[in-house]
N, C-alpha and C positions, 0 to 999 in steps of 0.2 A: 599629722599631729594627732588624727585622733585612734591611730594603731596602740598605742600605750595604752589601755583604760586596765581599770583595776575593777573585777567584778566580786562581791561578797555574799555568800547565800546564810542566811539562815532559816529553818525551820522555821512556818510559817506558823501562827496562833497567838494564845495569850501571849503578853509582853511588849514590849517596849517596839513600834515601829521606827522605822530607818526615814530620813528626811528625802524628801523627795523637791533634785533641779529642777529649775523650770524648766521646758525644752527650748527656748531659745539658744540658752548656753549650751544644751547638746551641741544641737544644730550648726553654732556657730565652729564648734570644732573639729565638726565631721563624723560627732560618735553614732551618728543615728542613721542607718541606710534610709532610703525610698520606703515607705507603706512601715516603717514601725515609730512606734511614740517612742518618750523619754522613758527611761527605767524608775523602778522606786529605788528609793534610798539613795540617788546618787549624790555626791558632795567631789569636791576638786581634791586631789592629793599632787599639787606640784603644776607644774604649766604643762597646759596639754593632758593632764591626767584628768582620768574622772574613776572616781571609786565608788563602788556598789554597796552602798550597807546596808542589810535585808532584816525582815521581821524576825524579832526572836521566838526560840519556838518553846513550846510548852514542857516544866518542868524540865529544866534542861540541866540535871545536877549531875548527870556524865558519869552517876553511879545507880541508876535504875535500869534491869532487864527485862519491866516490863514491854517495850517493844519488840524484845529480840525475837526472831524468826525461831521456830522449835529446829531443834539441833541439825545441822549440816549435814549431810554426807557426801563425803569426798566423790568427785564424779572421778577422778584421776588416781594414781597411786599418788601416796602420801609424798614420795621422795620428786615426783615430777613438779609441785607446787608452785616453784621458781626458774620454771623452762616452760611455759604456758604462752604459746603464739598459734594468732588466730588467724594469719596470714607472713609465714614466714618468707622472707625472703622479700618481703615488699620494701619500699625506698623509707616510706612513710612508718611512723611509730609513736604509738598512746602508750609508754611503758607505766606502768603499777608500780610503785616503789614503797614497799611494804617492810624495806628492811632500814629505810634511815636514808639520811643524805649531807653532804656540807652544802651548806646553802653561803656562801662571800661573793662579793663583788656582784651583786645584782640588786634589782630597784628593789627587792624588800628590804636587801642592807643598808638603803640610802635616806636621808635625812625626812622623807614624806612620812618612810613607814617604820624604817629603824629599829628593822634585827640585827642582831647582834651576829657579828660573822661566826659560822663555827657550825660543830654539828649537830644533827636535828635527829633524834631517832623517830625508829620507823612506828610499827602499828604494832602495839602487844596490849591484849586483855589480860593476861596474869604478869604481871613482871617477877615471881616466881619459877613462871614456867613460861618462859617467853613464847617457844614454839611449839606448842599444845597440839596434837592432832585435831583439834575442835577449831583451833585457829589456823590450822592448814587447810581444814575443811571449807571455812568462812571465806579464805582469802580465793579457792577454787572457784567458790560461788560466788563471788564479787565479781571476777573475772570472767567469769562464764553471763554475767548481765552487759556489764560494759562491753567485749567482745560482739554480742548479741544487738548493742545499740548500733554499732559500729562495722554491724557484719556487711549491707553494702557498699563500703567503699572502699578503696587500696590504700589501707594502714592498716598494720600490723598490733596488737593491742597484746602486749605480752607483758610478763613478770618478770620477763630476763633481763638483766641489766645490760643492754648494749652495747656500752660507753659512751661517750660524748660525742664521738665522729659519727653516731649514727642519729642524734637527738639536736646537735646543734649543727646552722645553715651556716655557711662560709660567705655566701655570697649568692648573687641572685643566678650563678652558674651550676651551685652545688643543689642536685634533686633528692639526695639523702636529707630528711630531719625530722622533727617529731618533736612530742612537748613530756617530760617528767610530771606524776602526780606524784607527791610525796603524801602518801596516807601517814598519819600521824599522829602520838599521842603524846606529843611535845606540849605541855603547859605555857613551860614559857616563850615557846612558839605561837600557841594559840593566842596567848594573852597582847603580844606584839599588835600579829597578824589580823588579828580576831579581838579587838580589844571591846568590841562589845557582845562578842561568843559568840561570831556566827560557826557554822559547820564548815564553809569551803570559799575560795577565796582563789580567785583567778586573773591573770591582763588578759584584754580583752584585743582579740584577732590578733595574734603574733604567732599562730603554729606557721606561718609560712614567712615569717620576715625574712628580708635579704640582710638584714646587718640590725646587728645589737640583738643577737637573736637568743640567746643564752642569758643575757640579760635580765630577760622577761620569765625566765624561770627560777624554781616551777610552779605549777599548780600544788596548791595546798587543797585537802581536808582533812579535817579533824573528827573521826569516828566517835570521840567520846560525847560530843555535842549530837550524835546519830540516834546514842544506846548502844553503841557497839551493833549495829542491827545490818546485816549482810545486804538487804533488801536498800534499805535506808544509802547506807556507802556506795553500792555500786551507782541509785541514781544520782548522785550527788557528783560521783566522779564523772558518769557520763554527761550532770548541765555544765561543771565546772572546765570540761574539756571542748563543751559547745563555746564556751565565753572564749576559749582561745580562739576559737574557728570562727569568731565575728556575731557569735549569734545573742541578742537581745532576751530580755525574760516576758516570758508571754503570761501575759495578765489581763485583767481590763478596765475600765473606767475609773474602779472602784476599789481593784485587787493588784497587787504591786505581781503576784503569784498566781496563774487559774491554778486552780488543785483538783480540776475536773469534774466530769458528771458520768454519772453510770459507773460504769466499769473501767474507763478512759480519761488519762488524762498525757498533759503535754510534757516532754522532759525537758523543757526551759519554763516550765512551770513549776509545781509540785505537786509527786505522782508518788508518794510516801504511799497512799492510801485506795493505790489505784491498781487492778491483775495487770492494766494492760495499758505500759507509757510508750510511747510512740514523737517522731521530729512533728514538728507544724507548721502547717501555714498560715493560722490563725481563720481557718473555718469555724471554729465555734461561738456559740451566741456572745457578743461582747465585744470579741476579740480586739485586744488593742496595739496585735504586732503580727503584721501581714508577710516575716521574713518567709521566705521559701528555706527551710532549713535544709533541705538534702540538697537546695543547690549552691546554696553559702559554702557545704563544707565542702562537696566539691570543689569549687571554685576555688577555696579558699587552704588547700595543702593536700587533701584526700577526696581525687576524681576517683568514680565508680568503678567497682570493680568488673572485670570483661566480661562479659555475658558467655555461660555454657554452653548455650541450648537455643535454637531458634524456635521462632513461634508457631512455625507451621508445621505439620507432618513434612512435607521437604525437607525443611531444614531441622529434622530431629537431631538431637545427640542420643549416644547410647544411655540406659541409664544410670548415674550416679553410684559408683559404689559409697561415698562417702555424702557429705554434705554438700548442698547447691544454696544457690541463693537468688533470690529476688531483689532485688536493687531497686528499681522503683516502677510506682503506680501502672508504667505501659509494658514492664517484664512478662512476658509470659512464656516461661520454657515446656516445650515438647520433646517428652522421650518416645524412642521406639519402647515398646513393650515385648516385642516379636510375635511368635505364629501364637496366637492364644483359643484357645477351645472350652464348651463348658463354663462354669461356675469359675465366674474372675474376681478377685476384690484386689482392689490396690489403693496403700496408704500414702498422706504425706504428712511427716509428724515435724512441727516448725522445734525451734531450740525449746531443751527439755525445762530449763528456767530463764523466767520474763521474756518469752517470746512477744519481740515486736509483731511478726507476722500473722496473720489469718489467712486459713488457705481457700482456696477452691480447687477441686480436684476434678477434670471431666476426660472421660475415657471418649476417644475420638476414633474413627472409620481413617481407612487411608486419605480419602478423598478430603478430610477433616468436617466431618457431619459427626454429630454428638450422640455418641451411644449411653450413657447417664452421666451424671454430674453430682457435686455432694460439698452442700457450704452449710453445715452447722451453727447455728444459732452461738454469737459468746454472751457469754453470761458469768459473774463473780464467783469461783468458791469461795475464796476469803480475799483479803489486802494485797496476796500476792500470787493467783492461780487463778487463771481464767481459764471454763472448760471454750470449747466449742470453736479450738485454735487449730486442732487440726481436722484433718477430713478424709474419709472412708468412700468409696465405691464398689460398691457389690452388684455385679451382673451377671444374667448368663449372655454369652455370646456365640455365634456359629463360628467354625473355625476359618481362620484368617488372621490377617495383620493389621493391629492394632496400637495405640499411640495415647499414653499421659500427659495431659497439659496440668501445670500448676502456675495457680499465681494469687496475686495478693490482693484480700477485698474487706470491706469496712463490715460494720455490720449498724445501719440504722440512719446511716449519715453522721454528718458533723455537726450537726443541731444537737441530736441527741442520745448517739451513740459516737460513731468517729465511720468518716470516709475511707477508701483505700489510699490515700495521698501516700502516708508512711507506712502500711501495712506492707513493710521487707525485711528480709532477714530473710536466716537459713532454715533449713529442712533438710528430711531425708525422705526419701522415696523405697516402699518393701511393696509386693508384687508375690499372689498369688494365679497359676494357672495359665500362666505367658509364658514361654521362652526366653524370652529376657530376664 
């Protein structure tokens, strides 16, 4: 019974807060795993339902750009925009639905929440010029955060529209499925959905149901409640796809939303205003939701993706022409580097926007003894750039065979900067002065 929940976010700040159950009634339904409290704002929509309504967020008149991020640029060619997969070929799929959708026969249709069947368009800033290069650029960079949240585990986060057989489960035999975000700048979508303006709005643990699975879709946000803000949408989409995957909002005593400290904050939180968001386990001071989030989502539709690289000089892999990834906290992949001589430096640079990861970089002896190492200090440029993400190693070394460990570390702890617990995601690896 308590697979159906309905989760709603809104930007946190001035304005009107969301009513907060008591957790008995969680409890009693089953919404609430082991080690997490009741959520704010939640209120019942139907038997068995429990709906999320979150704090409103400031000035939220859905025609101001003062938050938006200074202009895009496209990482990809303009024409690739809507062919964007960050693990193709996988079972599992987060599709982006940036162009519209019909939404009938499903629980927002039904008498709780009562949309109107029909269709819903997609996400456009000028409805003059609906497909603006500025708006191809945005929707790159949306996709390239969510992808980036999502990088260790086996789902596929793309803009391609699949179809149905790849998004909806049959049965608890069919291992193809996945969940729709309909980004949106549907009014009367919002006004429905969101009748008291939140940004995004989700049921709670259905990416893997066996039946009625289609139902529960899709995921909504509404970017005009964001500022149109690239930064803003993508974390939105990546807490509103955690609420499919079972995952709770992590808050504390006091706060329906952490919105973090330092430079760190949680993405079942609110991390609007933070370089560096990252899953939790609720290590930080407060904390009033103890879920292990990389092991929910696992468990819960998308298990970790294989590992590359073993940890040892033994078990090296070659190194990476393309991108590798850390998956979590005990990851630690070794490359051969080959015969290297002289003056070595070797890079590993984590995703080029909102990288979850922090690296550590240490150039290792066959025997695996440490010839240097290199973990930079993170620290904020602004709201959405944290330096001190990747890491450099510069040595000289006699000639011989030699080996790159990389892997993922906190910087400060979880009191008062963040642990390595979700310090994963992808990287690349560049090598000067080895054979490799």
């Amino acid at each position: 019974m308590g697979r159906a929940q309905s989760a709603r976010w809104r930007r946190p700040g001035a304005g009107v807060l969301g009513v907060v159950l008591v957790g008995a009634f969680l409890s009693a339904i089953g919404a609430v795993p082991a080690g997490a409290s009741p959520d704010a704002g939640a209120t019942t929509a139907g038997p068995g339902r429990v709906l999320f309504r979150d704090p409103a967020g400031p000035a939220a008149d859905g025609g101001t750009t003062a938050r938006r991020a200074t202009a895009t640029k496209a990482a990809f060619p303009l024409s690739q925009t809507f062919a964007l997969h960050s693990l193709p070929g996988s079972q599992h799929t987060i599709f982006l639905d940036f162009d519209g959708a019909t939404v009938a026969d499903t629980a927002w249709n039904g008498p709780d929440i009562g949309l109107a069947a029909g269709d819903y368009r997609g996400w456009v800033l000028d409805p003059q010029d609906p497909r603006s290069d500025a708006e191809l650029a945005d929707i790159q960079n949306i996709w390239q955060r969510v992808a980036e949240d999502y990088a260790p585990f086996d789902v596929d986060v793309t803009t391609s529209d699949p179809g149905p057989d790849a998004l909806t489960r049959s049965g608890p035999d069919d291992p193809t499925y996945g969940t729709r975000v309909l980004v949106s700048s549907s009014n009367a979508a919002m006004r429905v959905v969101c009748p008291d303006l939140c940004s995004g709005s989700a049921f709670f643990d259905v990416f893997d149901l066996t039946s009625a699975h289609d139902f529960y879709q899709p995921a909504w946000v509404f970017p005009k409640m964001l500022f149109n803000d690239p930064k803003d949408i993508g974390e939105t989409i990546s807490h509103e796809v955690g609420h499919n995957f079972g995952l709770l909002h992590d808050g504390t005593a006091t706060d329906g939303y952490y919105q973090g400290h330092r430079n760190w904050a949680p993405i079942m939180g609110v991390g609007f205003d933070r370089a560096v968001t990252q899953w939790s386990r609720g290590g930080y001071a407060g904390a009033n939701n103890q879920q292990d989030d990389l092991a929910l989502i696992a468990a819960n539709g998308a298990p970790l993706r294989a590992d590359e690289a073993g940890s040892t000089p033994d078990g090296a892999g070659p190194l990476p022409a393309g991108r590798a990834y850390i998956t979590d906290n005990a990851d630690v992949d070794v490359y051969a580097l080959g015969t290297c001589a002289g003056s070595v430096t070797v890079s590993a640079r984590p995703a080029p926007v909102s990288p979850d990861l922090d690296i550590r970089v240490s150039v290792l002896r066959a025997d695996g003894s440490l010839v240097a190492g290199a973990n930079p200090p993170s620290n904020n440029l602004d709201r959405d750039r944290a330096q001190g993400m990747s890491a450099t190693v510069a040595a000289q070394v006699p000639a011989g065979s030699y080996y790159v460990a990389v892997t993922g570390v906190g910087h400060g702890g979880a009191l008062s900067g963040y642990d390595g617990y979700a310090s994963v995601g992808s990287y690349r690896i560049s090598q000067s002065g080895c054979s490799g």
